[in-house]
SEKE-463376 format. One record per residue (C-alpha): residue in three letters; x, y, z. Coordinates in steps of 0.02 Angstrom, whole numbers, padded with zeros to 5 digits, always signed. Layout:
! SEKE-463376
ALAXYZ...
END
This chain:
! SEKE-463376
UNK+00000+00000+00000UNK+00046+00166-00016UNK+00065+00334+00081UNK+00050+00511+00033UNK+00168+00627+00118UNK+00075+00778+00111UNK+00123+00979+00169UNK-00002+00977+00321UNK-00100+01144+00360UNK-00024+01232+00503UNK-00103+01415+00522UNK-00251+01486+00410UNK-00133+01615+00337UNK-00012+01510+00301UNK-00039+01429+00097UNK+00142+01348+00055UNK+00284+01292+00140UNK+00452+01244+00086UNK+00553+01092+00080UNK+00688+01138+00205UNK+00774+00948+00230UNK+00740+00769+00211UNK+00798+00656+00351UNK+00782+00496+00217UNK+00869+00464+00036UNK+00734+00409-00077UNK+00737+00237-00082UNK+00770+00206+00085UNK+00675+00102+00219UNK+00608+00171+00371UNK+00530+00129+00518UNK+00368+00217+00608UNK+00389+00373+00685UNK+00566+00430+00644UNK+00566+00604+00554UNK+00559+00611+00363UNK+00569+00789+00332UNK+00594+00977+00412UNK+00438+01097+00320UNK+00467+01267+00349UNK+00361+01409+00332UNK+00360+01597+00331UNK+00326+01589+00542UNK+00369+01413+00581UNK+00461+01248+00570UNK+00391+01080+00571UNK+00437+00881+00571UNK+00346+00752+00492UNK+00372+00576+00542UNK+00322+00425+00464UNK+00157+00350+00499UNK+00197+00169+00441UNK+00364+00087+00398UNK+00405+00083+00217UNK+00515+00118+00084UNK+00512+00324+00052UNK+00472+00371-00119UNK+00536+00588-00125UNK+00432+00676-00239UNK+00473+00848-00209UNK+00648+00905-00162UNK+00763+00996-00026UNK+00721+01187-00069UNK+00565+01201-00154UNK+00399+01266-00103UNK+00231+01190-00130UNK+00052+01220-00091UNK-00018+01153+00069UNK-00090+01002+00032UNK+00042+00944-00086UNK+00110+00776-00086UNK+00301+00775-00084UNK+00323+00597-00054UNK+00260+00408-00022UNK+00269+00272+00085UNK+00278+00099+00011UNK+00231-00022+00164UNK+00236-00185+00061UNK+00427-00094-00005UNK+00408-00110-00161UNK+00441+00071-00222UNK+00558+00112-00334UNK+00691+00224-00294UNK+00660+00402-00377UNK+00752+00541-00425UNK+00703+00715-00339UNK+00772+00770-00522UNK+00643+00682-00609UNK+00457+00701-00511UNK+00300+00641-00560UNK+00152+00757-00597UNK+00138+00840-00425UNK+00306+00914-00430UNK+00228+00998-00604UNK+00108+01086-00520UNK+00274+01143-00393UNK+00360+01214-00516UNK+00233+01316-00587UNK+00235+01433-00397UNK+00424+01393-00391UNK+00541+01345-00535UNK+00687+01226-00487UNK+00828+01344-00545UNK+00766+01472-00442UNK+00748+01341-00286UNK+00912+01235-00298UNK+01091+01307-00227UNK+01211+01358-00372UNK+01386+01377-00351UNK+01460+01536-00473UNK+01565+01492-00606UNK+01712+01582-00527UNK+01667+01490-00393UNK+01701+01636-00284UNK+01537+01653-00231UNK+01352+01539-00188UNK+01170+01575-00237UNK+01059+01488-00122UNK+00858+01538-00096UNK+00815+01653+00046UNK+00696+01530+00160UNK+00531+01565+00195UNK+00555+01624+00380UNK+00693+01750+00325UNK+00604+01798+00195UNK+00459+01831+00333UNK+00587+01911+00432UNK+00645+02033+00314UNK+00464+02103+00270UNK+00426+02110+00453UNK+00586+02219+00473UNK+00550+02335+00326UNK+00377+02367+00366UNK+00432+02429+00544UNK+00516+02533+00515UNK+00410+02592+00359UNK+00254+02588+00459UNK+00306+02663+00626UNK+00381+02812+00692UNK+00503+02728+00805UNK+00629+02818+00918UNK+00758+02722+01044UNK+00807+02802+01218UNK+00947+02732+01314UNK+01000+02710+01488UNK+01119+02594+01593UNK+01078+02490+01744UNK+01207+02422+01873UNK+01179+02222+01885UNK+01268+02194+02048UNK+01105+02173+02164UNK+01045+02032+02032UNK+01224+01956+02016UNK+01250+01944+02202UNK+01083+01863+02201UNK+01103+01748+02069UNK+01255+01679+02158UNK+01175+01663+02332UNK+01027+01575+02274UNK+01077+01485+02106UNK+01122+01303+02186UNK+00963+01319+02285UNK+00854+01392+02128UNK+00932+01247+02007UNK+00903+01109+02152UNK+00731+01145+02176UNK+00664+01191+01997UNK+00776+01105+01900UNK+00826+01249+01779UNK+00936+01385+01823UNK+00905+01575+01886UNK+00957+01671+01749UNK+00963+01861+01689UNK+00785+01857+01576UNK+00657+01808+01713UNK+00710+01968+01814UNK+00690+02085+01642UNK+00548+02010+01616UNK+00472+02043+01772UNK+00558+02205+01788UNK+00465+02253+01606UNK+00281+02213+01674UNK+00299+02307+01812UNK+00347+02458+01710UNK+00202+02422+01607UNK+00081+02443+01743UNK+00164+02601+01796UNK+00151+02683+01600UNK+00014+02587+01497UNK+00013+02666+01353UNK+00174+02575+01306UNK+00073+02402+01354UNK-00042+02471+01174UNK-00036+02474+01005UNK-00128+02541+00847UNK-00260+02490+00751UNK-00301+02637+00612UNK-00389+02789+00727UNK-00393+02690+00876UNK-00277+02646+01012UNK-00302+02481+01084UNK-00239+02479+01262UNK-00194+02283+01344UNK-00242+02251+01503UNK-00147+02074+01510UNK+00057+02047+01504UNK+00097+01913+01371UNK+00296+01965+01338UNK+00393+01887+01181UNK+00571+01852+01216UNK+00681+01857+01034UNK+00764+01693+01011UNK+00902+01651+00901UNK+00900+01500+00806UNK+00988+01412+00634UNK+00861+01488+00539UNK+00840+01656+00613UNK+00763+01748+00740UNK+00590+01676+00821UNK+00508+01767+00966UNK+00396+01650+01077UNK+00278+01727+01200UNK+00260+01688+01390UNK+00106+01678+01448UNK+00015+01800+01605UNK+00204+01851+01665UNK+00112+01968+01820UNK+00072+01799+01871UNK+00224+01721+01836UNK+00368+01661+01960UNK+00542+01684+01931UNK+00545+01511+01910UNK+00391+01480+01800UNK+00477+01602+01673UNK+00636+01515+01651UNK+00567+01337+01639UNK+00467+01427+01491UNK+00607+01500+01424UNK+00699+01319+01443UNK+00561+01237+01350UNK+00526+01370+01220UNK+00735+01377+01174UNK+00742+01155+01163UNK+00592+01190+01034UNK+00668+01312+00955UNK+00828+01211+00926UNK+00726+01048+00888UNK+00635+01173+00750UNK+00475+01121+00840UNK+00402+01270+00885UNK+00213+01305+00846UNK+00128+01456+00742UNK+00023+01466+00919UNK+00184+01507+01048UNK+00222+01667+00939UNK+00048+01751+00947UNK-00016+01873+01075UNK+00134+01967+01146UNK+00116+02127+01197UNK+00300+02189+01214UNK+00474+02110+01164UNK+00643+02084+01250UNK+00799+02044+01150UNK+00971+02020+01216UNK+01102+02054+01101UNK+01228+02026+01254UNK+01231+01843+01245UNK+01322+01872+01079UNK+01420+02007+01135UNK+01326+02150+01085UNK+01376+02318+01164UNK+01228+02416+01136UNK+01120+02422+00976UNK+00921+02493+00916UNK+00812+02371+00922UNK+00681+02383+00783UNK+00470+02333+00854UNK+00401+02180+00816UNK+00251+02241+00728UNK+00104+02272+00814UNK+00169+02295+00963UNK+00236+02487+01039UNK+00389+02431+01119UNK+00540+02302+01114UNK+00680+02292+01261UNK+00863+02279+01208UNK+00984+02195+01327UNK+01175+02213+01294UNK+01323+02134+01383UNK+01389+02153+01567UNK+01529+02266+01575UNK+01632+02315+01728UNK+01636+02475+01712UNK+01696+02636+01808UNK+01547+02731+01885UNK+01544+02861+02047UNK+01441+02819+02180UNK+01439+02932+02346UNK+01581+03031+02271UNK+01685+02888+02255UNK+01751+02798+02077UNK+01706+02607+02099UNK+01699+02478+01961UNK+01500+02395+01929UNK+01438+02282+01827UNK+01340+02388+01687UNK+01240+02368+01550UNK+01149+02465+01431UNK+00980+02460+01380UNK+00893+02513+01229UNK+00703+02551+01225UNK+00622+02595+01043UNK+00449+02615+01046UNK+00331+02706+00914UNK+00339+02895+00936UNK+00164+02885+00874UNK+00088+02812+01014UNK+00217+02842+01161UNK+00298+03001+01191UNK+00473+03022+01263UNK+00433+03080+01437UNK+00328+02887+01442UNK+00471+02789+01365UNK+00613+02875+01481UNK+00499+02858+01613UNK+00478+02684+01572UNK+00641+02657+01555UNK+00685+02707+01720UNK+00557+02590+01811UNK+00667+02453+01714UNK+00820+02504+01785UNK+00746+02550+01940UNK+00670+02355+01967UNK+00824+02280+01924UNK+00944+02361+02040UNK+00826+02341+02178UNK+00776+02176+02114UNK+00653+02166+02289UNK+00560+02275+02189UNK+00494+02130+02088UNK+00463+02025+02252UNK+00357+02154+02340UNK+00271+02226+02163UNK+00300+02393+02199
END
């Protein structure tokens, strides 16, 4: 018997997806369950397995994109398939190359062979529109300020064998931003808003997205009711959103809904930068590396650990004295991190 491999639907705006990888040579046996091939989208990644064991039968090769619904592949349970070329399809790959010739899809190396010409994928092809109509769409404007990490340091240190023991992930920098960002948010709402044409619509909830970096590019998963959050609720979310992430298993749903954005260009050594939105929302976080640096304190020249912080947020919606204001709840949280025990 045999078995369609077909593009599943995965969102209702989403029509094609790409051929990113198969796991299996055509030709090859394989067993139930194990992972045929990597689909990727213009939001997401996603793994098919096989349903049966069989001999795979590729129909549509690494690189192109089809319709949803398309059959790239088969299953031959009794294993009796013939081995097939990716080269040479059958009549569904027709209809493939009609939305996406092969030359256009396939890597080619320059005859000088000084240079490659490979296809943008579909999620940084997503990413690149999202960018452009930012910062086409939106007035944005970055402030800055810096914020002396000792307080959260010392903590992390006094509490991190205890934290890691009991909740089995450890206490890292992004649960205290993140909890240091809703609290801002209640003290200036108009940066927990956004647009939509002549009317301002204001959240009353606290869904943030934290940017992760992944092979493909960037993906920014939301946490879920973070005024309700623990310290340790956020990074076992954070845990589980980065392994699905790396597994390329994250879902269009864990991306909807946020309300602001945090990125941390520090983790890649990132000294400060402008973070651009993340479309609709009014405001996105930057985090940059710690730096001991010389600061004066009572008079005195000491060495803290700094870092900067960037906050760009639309100029249309939130005026300066919000976002510095903002801003300086932010800083103000994090250096008296009891701040974000106490809620005040």
């Amino acid at each position: 018997m045999l078995i369609d491999v077909t593009v599943p639907a995965v969102g209702e705006s989403i029509s094609s997806a790409q051929v990113a990888h198969w796991h299996k040579s055509s030709g090859e046996r394989v067993r139930k369950g194990e992972p045929l091939v990597t689909l990727e989208t213009d939001k997401v990644s996603n793994e098919l397995a096989a349903t049966s064991d069989g001999r795979l039968e590729i129909l549509i090769a690494d690189g192109q994109e089809v319709p949803i619904g398309t059959v790239i592949g088969r299953l031959d349970t009794a294993g009796n398939a013939s081995p097939s070329s990716p080269s040479s399809p059958s009549s569904p790959i027709e209809s493939a190359d009609e939305t996406m010739p092969a030359d256009e899809t396939m890597p080619a190396v320059a005859a000088d062979e000084r240079s490659t010409r490979r296809p943008m994928s579909m999620l940084r092809r997503k990413i690149a529109t999202q960018l452009v109509n930012a910062q086409q769409t939106a007035a944005i404007l970055t402030t800055f300020n810096e914020v002396d990490m000792s307080a959260i340091i010392e903590m992390r240190q006094q509490a991190q064998e205890r934290f890691l023991s009991r909740h089995g992930v450890k206490l890292g920098y992004m649960g205290f931003f993140v909890k240091a960002v809703v609290l801002a948010l209640k003290q200036v709402p108009a940066i927990n808003a956004r647009m939509d044409g002549d009317d301002i619509v204001e959240h009353h909830y606290y869904d943030i997205g934290v940017a992760i970096g992944g092979e493909k590019g960037l993906v920014v998963p939301v946490l879920r009711a973070c005024d309700s959050q623990s310290l340790a609720g956020i990074e076992q979310d954070l845990v589980g959103y980065a392994q699905k992430v790396r597994a390329g298993k994250i879902a269009l749903a864990d991306l909807q809904g946020g309300v602001f954005t945090l990125s941390n260009g520090g983790v890649y050594g990132s000294l400060l930068s402008t973070p651009i939105l993340n479309p609709p929302q009014s405001g996105i976080l930057g985090m940059h590396s710690i730096q001991d640096r010389p600061v004066a304190r009572n008079g005195q020249i000491v060495i803290r650990p700094m870092m900067y912080l960037a906050l760009s947020y639309d100029h249309r919606l939130v005026d300066g004295r919000e976002a510095v204001t903002f801003l300086n709840h932010v800083k103000a949280s994090l250096e008296a991190p009891i701040r974000l025990l106490l809620d005040v």
